[in-house]
N, C-alpha and C positions, 0 to 999 in steps of 0.2 A: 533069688528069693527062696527064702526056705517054705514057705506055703505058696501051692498055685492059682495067682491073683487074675482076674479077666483082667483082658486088654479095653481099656479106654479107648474111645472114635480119636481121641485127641492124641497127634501125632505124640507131644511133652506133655505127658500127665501129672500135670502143673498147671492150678486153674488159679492165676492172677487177678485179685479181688481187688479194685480198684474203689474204695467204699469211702463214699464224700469227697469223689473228685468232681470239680466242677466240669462244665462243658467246655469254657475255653482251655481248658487244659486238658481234657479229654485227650486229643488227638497225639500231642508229643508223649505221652505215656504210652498209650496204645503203640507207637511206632517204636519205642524202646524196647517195648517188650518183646516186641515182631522182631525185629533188630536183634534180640537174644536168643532166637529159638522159639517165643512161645504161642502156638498157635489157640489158646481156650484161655479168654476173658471175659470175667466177670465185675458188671456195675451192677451195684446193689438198689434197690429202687427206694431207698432211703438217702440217694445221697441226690445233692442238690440240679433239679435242672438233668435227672436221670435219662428223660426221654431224648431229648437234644444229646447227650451223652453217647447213650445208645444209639443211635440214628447216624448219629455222625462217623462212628468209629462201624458202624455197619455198611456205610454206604464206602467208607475207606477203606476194608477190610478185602481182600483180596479172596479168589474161591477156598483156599484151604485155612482161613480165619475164621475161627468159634466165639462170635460175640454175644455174650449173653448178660439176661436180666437176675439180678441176683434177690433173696427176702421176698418171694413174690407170693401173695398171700389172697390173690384175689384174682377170679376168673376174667375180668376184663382187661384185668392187668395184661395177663397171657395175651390177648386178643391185643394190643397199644403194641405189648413186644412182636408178635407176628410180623404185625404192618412196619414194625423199624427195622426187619430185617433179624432181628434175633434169631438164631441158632437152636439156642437153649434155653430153660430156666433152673433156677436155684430153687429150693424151697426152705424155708426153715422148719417146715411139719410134714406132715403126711397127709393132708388134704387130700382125699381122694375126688373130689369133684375137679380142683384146680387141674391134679396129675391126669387126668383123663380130657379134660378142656385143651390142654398143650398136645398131649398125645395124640388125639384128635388132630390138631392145626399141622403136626408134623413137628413137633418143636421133640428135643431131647429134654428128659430132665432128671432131674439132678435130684434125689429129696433128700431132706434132710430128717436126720432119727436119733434116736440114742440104745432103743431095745431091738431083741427079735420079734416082738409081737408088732413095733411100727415097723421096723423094715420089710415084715412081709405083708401087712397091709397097705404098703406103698407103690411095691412088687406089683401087689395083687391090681392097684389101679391104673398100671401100667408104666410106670415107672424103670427107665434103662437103667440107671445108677445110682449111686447111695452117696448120702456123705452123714460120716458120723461128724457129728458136735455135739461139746466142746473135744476134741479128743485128746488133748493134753489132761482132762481130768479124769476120761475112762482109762486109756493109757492102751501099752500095746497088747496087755493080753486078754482086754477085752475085745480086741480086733482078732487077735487069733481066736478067742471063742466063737465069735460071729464069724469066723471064717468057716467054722467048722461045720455049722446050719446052716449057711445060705447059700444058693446056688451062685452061681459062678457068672456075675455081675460085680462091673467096676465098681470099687469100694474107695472113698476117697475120705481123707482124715483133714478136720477141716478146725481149727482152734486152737493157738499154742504149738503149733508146730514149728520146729525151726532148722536150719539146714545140721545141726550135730544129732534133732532128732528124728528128722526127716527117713534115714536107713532101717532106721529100727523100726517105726512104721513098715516098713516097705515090708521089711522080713519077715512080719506077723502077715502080711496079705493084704497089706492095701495095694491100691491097682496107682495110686497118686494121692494127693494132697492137695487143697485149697489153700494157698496164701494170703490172707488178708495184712492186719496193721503190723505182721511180720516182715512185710513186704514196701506196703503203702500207706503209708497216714498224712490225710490231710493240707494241701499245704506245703510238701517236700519238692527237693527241686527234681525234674528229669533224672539227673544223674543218679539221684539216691537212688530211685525203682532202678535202675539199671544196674546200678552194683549189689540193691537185693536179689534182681530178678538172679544174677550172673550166681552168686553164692546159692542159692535152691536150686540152679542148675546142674553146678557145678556136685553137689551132694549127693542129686540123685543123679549124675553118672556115674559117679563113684561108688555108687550103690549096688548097681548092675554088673553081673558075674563076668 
């Protein structure tokens, strides 16, 4: 990478968003992905039957599997993800009450921003790592600008990302990526997340020097 991006806890900094997956399908997803490489998954707490979801892929997850709650926008929320085992959370804002309530339980998280004035109020509420969204619409030299301000905390690019622009991300200073309906939509079978998850992998090895 040509800017110096912190290292992510996540072995493949590739956080697999699995968003409106049901719970009987939960589990063959989750093990495809596992299956590929990737240890940091994300259910969004907007998709159906989220906690049965979570729960299940947590209590399946093996010790070096990152199962987390994704869109989480409410402190009791944090408190439902705790007890199912979750990992981490996602946030779509900078809530500093939510990012201090997870922080507290021991949970990693994730927030979500668009400027430097939320990313280091995020920071500031203790918050491990960042993820900009939409980032396909700030693009990558807004990520090299916020590289340049913010300390050295995993930076993950999270919207519109895809495995041809996945690199160039990287080289601006992101530390990884969040895959959503690039990845997963809805409804697809097994195989499809498998052969997305394998192409995002595949990109960002290719990526690395």
């Amino acid at each position: 990478m040509s800017i110096e991006a912190a290292t992510s806890p996540f072995r493949l900094p590739l956080i697999a968003i699995l968003r409106g997956i049901h719970a009987h399908e939960a589990s063959a997803h989750v093990r495809a992905l596992v299956e590929e490489g990737y240890d940091a998954i994300e259910i969004p707490l907007n998709s159906p039957d989220w906690a049965d979801s979570i729960g299940t892929a947590a209590r399946e997850a093996g010790p070096d599997l990152w199962i987390g709650g994704g869109t989480v926008l409410r402190q009791h929320d944090v408190e439902v993800l705790h007890g199912l085992g979750a990992r981490f959370i996602v946030t779509p804002n900078t809530n500093p009450a939510v990012i201090r309530h997870a922080v507290q339980l021991g949970l990693q998280v994730v927030a979500g921003f668009a400027t430097p004035t939320e990313a280091f109020a995020a920071l500031d509420a203790g918050a491990q790592m960042l993820k900009l969204f939409p980032a396909s619409t700030y693009g990558t030299q807004h990520v090299r600008a916020l590289r340049a301000v913010l300390p050295a905390v995993p930076l993950f690019v999270v919207g519109g990302v895809t495995p041809l622009t996945l690199a160039d991300f990287l080289s601006a200073g992101s530390a990884g990526a969040g895959i959503g309906g690039e990845l997963y939509k809805p409804g697809q079978t097994v195989e499809r997340t498998r052969q997305g998850a394998r192409a995002f992998k595949q990109a960002y090895l290719e990526s690395m020097p």
